[in-house]
C-alpha positions as protocol buffer text, in pm:
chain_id: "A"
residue {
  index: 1
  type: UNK
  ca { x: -1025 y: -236 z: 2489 }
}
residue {
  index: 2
  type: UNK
  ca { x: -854 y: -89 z: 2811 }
}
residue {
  index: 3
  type: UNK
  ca { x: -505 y: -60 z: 2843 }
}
residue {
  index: 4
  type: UNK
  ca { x: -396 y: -359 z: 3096 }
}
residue {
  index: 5
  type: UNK
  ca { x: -31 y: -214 z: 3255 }
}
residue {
  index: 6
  type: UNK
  ca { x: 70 y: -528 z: 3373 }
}
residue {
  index: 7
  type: UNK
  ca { x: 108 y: -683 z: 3036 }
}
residue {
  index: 8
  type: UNK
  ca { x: 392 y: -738 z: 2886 }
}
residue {
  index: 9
  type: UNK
  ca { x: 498 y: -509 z: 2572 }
}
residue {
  index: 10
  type: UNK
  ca { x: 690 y: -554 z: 2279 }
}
residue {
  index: 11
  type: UNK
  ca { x: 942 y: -251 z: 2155 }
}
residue {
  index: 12
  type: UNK
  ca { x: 650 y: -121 z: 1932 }
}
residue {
  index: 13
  type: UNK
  ca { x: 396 y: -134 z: 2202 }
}
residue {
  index: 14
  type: UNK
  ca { x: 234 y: -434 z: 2110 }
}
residue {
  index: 15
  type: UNK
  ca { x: 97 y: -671 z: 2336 }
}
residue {
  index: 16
  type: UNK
  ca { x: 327 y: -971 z: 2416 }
}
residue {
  index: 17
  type: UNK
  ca { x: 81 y: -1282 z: 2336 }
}
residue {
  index: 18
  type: UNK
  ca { x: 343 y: -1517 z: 2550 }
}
residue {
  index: 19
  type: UNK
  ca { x: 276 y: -1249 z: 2811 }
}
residue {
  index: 20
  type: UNK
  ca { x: -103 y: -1288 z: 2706 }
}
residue {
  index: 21
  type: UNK
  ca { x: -80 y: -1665 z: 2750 }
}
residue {
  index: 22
  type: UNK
  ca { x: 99 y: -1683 z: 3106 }
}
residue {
  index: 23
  type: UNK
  ca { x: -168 y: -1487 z: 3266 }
}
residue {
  index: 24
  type: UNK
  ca { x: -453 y: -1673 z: 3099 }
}
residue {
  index: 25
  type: UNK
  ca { x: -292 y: -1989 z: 3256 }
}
residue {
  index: 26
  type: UNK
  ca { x: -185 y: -1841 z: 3558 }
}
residue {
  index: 27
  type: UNK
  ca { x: -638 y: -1751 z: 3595 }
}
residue {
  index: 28
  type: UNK
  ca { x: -728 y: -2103 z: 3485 }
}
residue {
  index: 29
  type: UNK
  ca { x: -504 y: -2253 z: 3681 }
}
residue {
  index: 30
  type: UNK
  ca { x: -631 y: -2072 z: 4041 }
}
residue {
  index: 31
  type: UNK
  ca { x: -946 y: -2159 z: 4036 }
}
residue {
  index: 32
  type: UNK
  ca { x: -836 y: -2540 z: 3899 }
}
residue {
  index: 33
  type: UNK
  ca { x: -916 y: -2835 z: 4143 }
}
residue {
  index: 34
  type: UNK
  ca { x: -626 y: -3026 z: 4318 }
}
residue {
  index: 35
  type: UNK
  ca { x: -540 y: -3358 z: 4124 }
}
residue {
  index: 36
  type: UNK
  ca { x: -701 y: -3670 z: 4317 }
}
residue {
  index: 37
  type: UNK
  ca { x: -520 y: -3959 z: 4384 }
}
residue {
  index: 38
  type: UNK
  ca { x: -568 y: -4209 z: 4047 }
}
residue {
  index: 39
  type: UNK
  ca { x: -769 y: -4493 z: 4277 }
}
residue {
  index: 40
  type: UNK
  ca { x: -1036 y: -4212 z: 4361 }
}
residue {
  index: 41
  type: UNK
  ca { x: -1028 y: -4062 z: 4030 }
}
residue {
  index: 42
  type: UNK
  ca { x: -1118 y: -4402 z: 3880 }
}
residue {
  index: 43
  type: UNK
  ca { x: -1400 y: -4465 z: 4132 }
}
residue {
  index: 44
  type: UNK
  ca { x: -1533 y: -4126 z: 4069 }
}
residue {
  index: 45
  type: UNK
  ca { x: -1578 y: -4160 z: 3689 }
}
residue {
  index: 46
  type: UNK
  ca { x: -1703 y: -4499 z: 3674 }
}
residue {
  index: 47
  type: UNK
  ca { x: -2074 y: -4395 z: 3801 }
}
residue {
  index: 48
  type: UNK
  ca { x: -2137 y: -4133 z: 3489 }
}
residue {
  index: 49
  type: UNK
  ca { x: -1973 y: -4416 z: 3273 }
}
residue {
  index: 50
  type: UNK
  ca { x: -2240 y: -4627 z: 3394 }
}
residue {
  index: 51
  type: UNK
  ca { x: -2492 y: -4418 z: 3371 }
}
residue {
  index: 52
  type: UNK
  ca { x: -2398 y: -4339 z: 2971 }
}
residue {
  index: 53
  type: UNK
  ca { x: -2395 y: -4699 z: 2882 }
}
residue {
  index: 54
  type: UNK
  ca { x: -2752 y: -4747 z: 3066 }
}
residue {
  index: 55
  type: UNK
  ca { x: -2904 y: -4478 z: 2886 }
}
residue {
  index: 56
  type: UNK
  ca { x: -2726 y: -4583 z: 2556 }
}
residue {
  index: 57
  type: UNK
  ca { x: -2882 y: -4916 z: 2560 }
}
residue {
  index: 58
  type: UNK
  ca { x: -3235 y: -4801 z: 2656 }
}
residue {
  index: 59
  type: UNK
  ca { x: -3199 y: -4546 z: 2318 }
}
residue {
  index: 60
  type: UNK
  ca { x: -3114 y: -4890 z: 2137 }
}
residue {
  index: 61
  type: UNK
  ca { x: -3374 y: -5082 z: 2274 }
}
residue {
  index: 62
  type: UNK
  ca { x: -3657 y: -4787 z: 2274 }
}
residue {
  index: 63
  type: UNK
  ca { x: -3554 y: -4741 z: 1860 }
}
residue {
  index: 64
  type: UNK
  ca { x: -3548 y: -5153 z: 1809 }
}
residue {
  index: 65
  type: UNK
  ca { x: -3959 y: -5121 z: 1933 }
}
residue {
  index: 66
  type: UNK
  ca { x: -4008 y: -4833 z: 1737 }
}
residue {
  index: 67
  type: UNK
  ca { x: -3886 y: -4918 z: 1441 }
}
residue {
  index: 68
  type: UNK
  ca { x: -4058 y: -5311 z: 1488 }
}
residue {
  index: 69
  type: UNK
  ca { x: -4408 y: -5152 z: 1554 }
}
residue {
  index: 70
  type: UNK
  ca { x: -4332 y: -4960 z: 1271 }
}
residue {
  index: 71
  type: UNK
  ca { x: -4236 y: -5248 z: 1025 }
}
residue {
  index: 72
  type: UNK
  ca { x: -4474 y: -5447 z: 1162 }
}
C-alpha cells in the first residue's frame, strides 16, 4: 500500500486510525446530500413504502392461488 503523507502518524510510524477515520468521514460526507426539510422527506418516502406493501400483498395473494390449485 502507498505511503499517504497526509495521514496522521503515531511515534512508531504507525498509522493513526482516528486520523484514518476523520478523512473517511470527511469523503463520505462531500459527496453526502443536503438534509431535506422533514415534510418533504416524509412525502418522498411514502411512494416506495407504497409500492413495497403493493407488491407484498400481490406475493401473498399470488402464493394463496398457488398453494389452493395445488391443494386442490
Amino acid at each position: 500500500m502507498a505511503h499517504n503523507p497526509q495521514s496522521p502518524q503515531g511515534p512508531e510510524g504507525h498509522p493513526d486510525p482516528a486520523g484514518n477515520t476523520q478523512m473517511f468521514r470527511a469523503f463520505v460526507d462531500e459527496g453526502a446530500p443536503r438534509q431535506q426539510s422533514r415534510g418533504s422527506a416524509v412525502q418522498a418516502s411514502a411512494g416506495p413504502r407504497v409500492g413495497v406493501i403493493l407488491a407484498v400483498v400481490v406475493a401473498v395473494v399470488v402464493l394463496a392461488g398457488v398453494a389452493w390449485l395445488a391443494f386442490a
